[in-house]
C-alpha positions in Angstrom: 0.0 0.0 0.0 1.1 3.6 -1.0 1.1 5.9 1.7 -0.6 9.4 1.0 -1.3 12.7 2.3 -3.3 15.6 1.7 -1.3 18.1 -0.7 -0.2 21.4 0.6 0.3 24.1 0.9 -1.9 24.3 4.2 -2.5 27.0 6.2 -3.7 28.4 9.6 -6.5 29.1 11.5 -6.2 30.8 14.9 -9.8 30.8 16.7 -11.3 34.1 18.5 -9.4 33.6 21.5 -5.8 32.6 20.5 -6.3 29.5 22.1 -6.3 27.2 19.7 -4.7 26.8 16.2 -5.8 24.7 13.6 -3.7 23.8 10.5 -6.2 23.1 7.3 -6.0 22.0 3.6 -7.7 24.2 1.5 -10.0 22.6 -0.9 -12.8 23.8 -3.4 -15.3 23.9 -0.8 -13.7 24.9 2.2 -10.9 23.4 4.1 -9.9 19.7 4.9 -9.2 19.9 8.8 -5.7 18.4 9.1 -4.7 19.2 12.8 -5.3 21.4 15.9 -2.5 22.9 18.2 -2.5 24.6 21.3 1.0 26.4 20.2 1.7 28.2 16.9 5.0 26.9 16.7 3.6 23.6 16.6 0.9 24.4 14.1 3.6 25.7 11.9 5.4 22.9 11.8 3.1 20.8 10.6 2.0 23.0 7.7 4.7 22.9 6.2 4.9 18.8 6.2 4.2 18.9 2.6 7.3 21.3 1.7 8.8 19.3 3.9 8.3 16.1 1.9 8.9 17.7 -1.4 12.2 18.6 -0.1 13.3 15.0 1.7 12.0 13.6 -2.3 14.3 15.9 -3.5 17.7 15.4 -2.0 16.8 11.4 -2.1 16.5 11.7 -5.9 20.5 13.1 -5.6 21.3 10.9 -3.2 19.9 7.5 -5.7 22.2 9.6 -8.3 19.1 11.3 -10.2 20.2 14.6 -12.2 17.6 16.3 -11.3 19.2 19.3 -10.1 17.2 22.4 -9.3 16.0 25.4 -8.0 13.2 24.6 -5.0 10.4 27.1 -4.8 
């Protein structure tokens, strides 16, 4: 089985209060709820898990002796 995820970029979403943080996926309709935080650090982190990926993809491409040598946005 192929692991998935839901694709970025994801954002987000700090209630009324500051309390709580919740990191989402927009989608045509909405958002996709992907996690809630109680710290902004930690919500941060987590939103950018998909760059993150992109970027671990990346350097194992190299590593595996791809070419594919590029600028990441």
């Amino acid at each position: 089985m192929k692991a998935t995820h839901t694709p970025g970029t994801w954002k987000l979403l700090v209630d009324d209060t500051g309390d709580l943080v919740r990191v989402v996926a927009p989608t045509q309709g909405g958002h996709f709820h992907v996690a809630h935080c109680n710290q902004e650090a930690d919500a941060r982190l987590i939103a950018a898990a998909p760059d993150l990926l992109a970027a671990c993809k990346y350097v194992a491409e190299i590593i595996q002796g791809g070419d594919k040598i590029s600028v990441l946005e």
